[in-house]
N, CA, C and O of each residue as an XYZ file, in Angstrom:
520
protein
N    -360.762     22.287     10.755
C    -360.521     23.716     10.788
C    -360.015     24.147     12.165
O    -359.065     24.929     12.206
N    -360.576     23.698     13.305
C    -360.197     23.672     14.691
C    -358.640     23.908     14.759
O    -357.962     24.836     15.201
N    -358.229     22.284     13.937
C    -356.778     21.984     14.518
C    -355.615     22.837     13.865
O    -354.458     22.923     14.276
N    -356.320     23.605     12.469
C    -355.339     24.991     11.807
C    -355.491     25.387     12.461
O    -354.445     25.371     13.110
N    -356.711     26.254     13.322
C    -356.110     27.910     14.365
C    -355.479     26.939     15.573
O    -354.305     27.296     15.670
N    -355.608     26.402     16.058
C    -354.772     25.507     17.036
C    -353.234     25.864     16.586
O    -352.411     26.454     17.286
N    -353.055     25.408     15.365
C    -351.699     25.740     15.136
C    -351.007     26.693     15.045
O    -349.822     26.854     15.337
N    -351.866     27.464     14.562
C    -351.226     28.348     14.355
C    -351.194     29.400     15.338
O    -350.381     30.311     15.185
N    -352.302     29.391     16.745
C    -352.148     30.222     17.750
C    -350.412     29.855     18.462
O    -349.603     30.707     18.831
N    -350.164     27.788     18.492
C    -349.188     27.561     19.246
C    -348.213     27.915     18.716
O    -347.183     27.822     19.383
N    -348.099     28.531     17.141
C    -346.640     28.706     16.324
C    -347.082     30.505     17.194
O    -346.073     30.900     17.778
N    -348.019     31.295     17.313
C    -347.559     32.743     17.332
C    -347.319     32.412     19.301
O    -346.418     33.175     19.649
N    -347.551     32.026     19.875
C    -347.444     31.803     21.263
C    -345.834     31.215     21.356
O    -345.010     31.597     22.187
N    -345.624     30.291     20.397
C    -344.237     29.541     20.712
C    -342.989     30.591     20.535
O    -341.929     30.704     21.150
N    -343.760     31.561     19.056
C    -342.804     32.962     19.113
C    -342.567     33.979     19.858
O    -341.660     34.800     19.718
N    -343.536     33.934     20.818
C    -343.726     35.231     22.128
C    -342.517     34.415     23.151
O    -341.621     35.129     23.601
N    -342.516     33.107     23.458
C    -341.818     32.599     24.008
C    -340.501     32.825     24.047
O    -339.887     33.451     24.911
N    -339.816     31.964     22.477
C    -338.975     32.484     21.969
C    -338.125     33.995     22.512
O    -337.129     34.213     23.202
N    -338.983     34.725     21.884
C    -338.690     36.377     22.374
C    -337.920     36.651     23.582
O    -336.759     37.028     23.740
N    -339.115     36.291     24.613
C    -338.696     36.769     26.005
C    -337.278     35.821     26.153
O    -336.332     36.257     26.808
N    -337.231     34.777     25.629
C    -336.148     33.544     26.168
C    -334.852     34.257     25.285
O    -333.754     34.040     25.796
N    -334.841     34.932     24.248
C    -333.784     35.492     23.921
C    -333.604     36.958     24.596
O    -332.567     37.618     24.527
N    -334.467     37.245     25.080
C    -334.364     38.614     25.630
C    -333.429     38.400     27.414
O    -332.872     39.342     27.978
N    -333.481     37.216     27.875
C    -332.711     36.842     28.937
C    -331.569     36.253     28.836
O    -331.137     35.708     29.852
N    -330.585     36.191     27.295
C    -329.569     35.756     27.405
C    -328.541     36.634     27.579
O    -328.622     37.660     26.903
N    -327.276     36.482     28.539
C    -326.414     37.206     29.091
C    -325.806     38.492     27.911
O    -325.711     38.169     26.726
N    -325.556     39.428     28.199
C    -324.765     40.327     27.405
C    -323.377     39.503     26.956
O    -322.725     39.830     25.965
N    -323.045     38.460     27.777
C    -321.565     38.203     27.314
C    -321.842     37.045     25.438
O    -322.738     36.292     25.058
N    -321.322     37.235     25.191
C    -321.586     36.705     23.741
C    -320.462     35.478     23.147
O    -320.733     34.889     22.100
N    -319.380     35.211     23.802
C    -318.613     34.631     23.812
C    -318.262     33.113     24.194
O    -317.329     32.326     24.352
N    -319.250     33.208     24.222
C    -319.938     31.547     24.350
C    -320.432     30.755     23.158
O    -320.368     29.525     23.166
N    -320.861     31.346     22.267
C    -321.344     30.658     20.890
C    -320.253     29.851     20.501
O    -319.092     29.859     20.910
N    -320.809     29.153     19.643
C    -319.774     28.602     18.695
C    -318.885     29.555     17.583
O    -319.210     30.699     17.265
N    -317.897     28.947     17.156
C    -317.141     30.005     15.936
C    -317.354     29.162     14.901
O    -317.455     27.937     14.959
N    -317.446     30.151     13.561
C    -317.788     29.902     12.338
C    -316.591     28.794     11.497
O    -315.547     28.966     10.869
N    -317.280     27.827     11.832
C    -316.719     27.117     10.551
C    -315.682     27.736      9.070
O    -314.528     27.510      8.704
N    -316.568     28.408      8.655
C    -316.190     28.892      7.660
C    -314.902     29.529      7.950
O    -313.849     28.900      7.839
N    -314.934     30.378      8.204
C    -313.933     31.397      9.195
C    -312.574     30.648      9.776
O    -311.396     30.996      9.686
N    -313.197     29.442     10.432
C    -312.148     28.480     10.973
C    -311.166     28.016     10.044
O    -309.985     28.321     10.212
N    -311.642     27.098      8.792
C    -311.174     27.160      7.584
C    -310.421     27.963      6.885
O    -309.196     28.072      6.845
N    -311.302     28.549      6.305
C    -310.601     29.848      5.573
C    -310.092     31.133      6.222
O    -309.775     31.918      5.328
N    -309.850     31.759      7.707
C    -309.694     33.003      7.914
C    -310.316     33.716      7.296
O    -309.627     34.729      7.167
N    -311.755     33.909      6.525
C    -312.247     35.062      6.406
C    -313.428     34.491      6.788
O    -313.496     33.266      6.890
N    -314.488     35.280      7.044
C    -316.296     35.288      7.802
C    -316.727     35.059      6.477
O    -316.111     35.240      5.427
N    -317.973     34.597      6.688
C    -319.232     33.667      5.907
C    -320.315     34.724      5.833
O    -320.183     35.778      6.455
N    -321.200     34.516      5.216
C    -321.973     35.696      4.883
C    -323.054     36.243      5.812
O    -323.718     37.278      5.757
N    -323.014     34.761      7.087
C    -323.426     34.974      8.194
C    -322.663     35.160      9.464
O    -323.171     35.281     10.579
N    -321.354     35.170      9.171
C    -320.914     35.908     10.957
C    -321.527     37.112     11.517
O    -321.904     38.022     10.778
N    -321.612     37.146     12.446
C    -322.247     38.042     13.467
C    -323.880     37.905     13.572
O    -324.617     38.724     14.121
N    -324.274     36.716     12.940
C    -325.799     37.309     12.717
C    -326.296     36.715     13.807
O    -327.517     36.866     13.823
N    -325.746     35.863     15.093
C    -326.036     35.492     16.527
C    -325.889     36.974     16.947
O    -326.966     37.529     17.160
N    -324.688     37.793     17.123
C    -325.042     38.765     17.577
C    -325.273     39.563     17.466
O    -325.057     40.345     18.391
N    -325.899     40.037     16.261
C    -326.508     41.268     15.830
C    -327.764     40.991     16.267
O    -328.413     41.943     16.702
N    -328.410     39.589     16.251
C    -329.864     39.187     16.559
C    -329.883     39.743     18.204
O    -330.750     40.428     18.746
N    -328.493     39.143     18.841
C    -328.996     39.741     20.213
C    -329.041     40.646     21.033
O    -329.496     40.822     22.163
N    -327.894     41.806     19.465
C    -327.763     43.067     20.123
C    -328.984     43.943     19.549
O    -329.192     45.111     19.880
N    -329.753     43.210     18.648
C    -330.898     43.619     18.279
C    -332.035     43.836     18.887
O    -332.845     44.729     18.640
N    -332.110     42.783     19.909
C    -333.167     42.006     20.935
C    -332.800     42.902     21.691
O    -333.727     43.659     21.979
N    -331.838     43.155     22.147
C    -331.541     44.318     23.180
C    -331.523     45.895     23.001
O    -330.999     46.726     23.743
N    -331.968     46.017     22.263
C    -332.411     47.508     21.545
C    -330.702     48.405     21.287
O    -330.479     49.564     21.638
N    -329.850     47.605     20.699
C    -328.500     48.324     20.251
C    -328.228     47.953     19.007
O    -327.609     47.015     18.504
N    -328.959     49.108     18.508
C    -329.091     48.786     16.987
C    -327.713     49.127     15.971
O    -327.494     48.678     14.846
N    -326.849     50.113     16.813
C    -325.006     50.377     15.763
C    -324.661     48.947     15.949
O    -324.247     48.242     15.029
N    -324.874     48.465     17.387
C    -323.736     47.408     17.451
C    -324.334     46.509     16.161
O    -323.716     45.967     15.245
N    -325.730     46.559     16.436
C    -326.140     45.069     15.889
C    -325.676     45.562     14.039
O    -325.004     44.626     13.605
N    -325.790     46.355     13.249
C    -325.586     47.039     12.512
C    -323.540     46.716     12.186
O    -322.888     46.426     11.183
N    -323.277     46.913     13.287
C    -321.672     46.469     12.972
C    -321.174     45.328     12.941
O    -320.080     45.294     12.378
N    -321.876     43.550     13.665
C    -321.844     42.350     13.264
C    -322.395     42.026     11.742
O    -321.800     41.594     10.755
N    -323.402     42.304     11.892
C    -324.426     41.644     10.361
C    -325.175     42.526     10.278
O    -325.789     43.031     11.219
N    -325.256     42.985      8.585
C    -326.920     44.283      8.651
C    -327.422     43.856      7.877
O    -328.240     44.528      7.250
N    -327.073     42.021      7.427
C    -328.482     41.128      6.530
C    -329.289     40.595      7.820
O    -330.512     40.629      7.955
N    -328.481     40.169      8.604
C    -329.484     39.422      9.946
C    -330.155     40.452     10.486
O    -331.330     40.160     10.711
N    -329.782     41.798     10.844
C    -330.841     42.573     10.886
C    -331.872     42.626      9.917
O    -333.071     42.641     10.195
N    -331.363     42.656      8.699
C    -332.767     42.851      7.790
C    -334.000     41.050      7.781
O    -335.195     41.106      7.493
N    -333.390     39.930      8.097
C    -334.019     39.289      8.201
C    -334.804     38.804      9.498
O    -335.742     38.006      9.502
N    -334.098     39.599     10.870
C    -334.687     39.843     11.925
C    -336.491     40.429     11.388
O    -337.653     40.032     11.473
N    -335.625     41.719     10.771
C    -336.895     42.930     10.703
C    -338.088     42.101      9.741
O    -339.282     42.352      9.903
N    -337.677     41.226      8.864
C    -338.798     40.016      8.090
C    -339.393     39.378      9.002
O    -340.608     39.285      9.179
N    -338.320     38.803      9.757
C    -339.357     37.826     10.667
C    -340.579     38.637     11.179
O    -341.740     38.654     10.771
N    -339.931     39.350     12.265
C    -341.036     40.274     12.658
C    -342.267     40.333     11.982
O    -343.294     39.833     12.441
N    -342.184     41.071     10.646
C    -343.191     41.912      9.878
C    -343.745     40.104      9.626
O    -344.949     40.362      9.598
N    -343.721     39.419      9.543
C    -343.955     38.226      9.125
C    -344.765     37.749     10.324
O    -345.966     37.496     10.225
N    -344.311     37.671     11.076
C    -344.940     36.952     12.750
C    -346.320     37.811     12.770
O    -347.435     37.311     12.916
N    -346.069     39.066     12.614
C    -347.139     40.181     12.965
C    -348.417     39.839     11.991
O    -349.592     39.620     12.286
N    -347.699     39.877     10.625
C    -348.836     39.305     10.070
C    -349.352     38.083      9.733
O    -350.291     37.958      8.946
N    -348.770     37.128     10.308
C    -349.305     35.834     10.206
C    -350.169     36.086     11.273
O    -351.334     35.870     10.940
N    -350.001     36.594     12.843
C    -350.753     36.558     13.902
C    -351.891     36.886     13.431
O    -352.825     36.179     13.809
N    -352.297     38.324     12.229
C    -353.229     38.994     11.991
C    -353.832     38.251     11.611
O    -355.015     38.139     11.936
N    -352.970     37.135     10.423
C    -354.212     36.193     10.005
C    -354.744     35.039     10.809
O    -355.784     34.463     10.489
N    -354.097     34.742     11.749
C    -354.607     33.925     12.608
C    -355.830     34.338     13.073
O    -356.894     33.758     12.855
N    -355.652     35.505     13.819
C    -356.760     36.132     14.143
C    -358.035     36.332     13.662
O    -359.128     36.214     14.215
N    -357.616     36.762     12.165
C    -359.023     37.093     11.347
C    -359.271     35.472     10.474
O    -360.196     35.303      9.679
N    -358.519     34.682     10.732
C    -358.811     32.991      9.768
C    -359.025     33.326      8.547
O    -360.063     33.120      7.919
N    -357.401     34.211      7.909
C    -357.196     34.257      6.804
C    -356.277     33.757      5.993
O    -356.463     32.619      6.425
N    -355.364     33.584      5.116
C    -354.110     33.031      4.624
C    -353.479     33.877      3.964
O    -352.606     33.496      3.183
N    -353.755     35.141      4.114
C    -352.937     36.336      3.018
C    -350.984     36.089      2.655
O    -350.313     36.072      1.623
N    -350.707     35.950      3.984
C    -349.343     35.842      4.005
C    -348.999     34.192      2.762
O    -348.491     34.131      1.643
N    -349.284     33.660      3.218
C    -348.578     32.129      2.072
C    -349.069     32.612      0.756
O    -348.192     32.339     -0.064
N    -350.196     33.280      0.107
C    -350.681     34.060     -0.942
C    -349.891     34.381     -1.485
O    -349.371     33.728     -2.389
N    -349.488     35.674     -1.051
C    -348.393     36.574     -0.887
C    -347.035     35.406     -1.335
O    -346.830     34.911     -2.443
N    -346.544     35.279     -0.532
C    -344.971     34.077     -0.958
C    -345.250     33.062     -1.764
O    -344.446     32.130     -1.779
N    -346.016     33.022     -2.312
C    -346.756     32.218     -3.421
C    -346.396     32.999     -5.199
O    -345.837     32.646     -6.238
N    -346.982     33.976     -4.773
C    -346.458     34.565     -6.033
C    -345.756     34.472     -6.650
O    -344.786     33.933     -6.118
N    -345.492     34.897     -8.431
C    -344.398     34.545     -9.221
C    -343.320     35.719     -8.793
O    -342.143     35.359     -8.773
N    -343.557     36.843     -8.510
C    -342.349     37.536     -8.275
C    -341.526     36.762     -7.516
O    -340.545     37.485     -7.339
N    -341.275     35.417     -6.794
C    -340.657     35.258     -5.816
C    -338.808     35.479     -5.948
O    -337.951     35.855     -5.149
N    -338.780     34.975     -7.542
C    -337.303     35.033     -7.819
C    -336.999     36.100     -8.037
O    -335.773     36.195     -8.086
N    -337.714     37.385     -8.271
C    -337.047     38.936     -7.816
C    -336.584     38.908     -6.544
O    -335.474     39.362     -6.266
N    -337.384     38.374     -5.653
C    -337.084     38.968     -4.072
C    -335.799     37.659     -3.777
O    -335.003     37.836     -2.855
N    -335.711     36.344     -4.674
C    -334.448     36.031     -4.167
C    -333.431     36.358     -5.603
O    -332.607     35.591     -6.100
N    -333.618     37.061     -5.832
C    -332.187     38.051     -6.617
C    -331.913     38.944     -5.977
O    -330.687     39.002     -5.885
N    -332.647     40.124     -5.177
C    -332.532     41.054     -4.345
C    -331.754     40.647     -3.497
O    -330.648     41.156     -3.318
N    -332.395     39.261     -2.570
C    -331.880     38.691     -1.165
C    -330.405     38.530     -1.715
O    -329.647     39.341     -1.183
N    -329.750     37.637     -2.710
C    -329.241     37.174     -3.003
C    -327.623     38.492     -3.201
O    -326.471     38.339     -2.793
N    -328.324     39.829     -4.074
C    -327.358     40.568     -4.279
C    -327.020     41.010     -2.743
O    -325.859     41.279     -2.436
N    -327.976     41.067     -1.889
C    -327.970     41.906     -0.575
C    -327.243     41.354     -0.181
O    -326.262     42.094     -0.253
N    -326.781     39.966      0.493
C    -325.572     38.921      0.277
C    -324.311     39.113      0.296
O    -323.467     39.363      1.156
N    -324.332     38.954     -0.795
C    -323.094     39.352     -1.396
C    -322.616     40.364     -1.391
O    -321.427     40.430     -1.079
N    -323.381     41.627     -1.752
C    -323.103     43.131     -0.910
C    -322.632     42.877      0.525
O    -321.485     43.117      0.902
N    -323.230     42.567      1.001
C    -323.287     42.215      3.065
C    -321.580     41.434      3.437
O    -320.955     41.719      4.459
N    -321.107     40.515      2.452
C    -320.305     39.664      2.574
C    -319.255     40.280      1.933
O    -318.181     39.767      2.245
N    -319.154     41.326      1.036
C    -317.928     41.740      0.554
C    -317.464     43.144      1.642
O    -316.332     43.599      1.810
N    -318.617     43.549      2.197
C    -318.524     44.518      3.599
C    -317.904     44.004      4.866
O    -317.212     44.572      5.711
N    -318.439     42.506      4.744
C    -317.304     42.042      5.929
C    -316.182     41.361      5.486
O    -315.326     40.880      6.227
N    -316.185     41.331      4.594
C    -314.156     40.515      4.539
C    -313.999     41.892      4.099
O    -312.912     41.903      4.677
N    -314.095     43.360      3.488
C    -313.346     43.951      3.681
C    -312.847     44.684      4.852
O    -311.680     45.072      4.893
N    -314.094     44.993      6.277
C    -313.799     45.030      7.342
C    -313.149     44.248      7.849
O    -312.516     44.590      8.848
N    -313.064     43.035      7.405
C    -312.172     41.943      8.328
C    -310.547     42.233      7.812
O    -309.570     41.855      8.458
N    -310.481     42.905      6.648
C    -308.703     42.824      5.700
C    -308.065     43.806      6.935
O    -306.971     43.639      7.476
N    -309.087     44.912      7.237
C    -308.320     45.856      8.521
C    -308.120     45.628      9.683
O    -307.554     46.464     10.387
C-alpha cells in the first residue's frame, strides 16, 4: 500500500514539475517541429497548433491559444481537472477517478471526443483555405 501513495505522490509532484518547466519555455515558438501531416498533404492534422495553444495556454493567452487548437485547449482543461482530482485522491487514498473512466458510458464520451475532432479539424483546414 506504501508503494501506491509513493506513486502516486511522484506522478502529482512529477506534474508540478512539468508545469513550471513549461512555464519557462521561450515565447518564440518556432523551434518545434512541423507537422508531418501538413508536410505531406498541405493541409493541418487535427492536431496542429496544439504545442502552441498548450503554451499560449500556460502563459495565460487564452484568444491566441483558442486560435491554434480549441481541442488542445479542451484537453489541456481535462488534464488539469484530472491532475486535481487524482491529487485529491491521493490525498484522501481513494480511487474515484479510474471508477469514474471505468464506466460503460465511456464510448459516449469517445463519440463526443471524436465529433469534437472533426468539428475542430474542419475549422482548421477551413481557416487554412484563407
Amino acid at each position: 500500500m506504501i508503494s501506491q501513495i509513493r506513486k502516486r505522490y511522484i506522478y502529482v509532484i512529477s506534474i508540478v514539475i512539468f508545469y513550471f518547466c513549461a512555464k519557462l519555455i521561450p515565447g518564440r515558438l518556432n523551434s518545434f517541429p512541423s507537422c508531418p501531416f501538413y508536410a505531406i498533404t498541405g493541409l493541418p492534422c487535427p492536431g496542429c497548433g496544439s504545442t502552441r495553444a498548450t503554451i499560449y495556454l500556460i502563459h495565460g493567452k487564452w484568444l491566441e491559444a483558442l486560435y491554434y487548437n480549441f481541442f488542445a485547449i479542451l484537453i489541456d482543461l481535462w488534464v488539469i481537472i484530472y491532475l486535481i482530482w487524482y491529487s485529491v485522491d491521493a490525498i484522501r487514498d481513494v480511487d474515484t477517478v479510474n471508477l469514474l473512466l471505468k464506466k460503460k458510458w465511456k464510448r459516449k464520451y469517445f463519440v463526443i471526443a471524436l465529433l469534437v475532432i472533426i468539428i475542430n479539424w474542419g475549422f482548421k483546414i477551413h481557416k487554412h483555405s484563407y
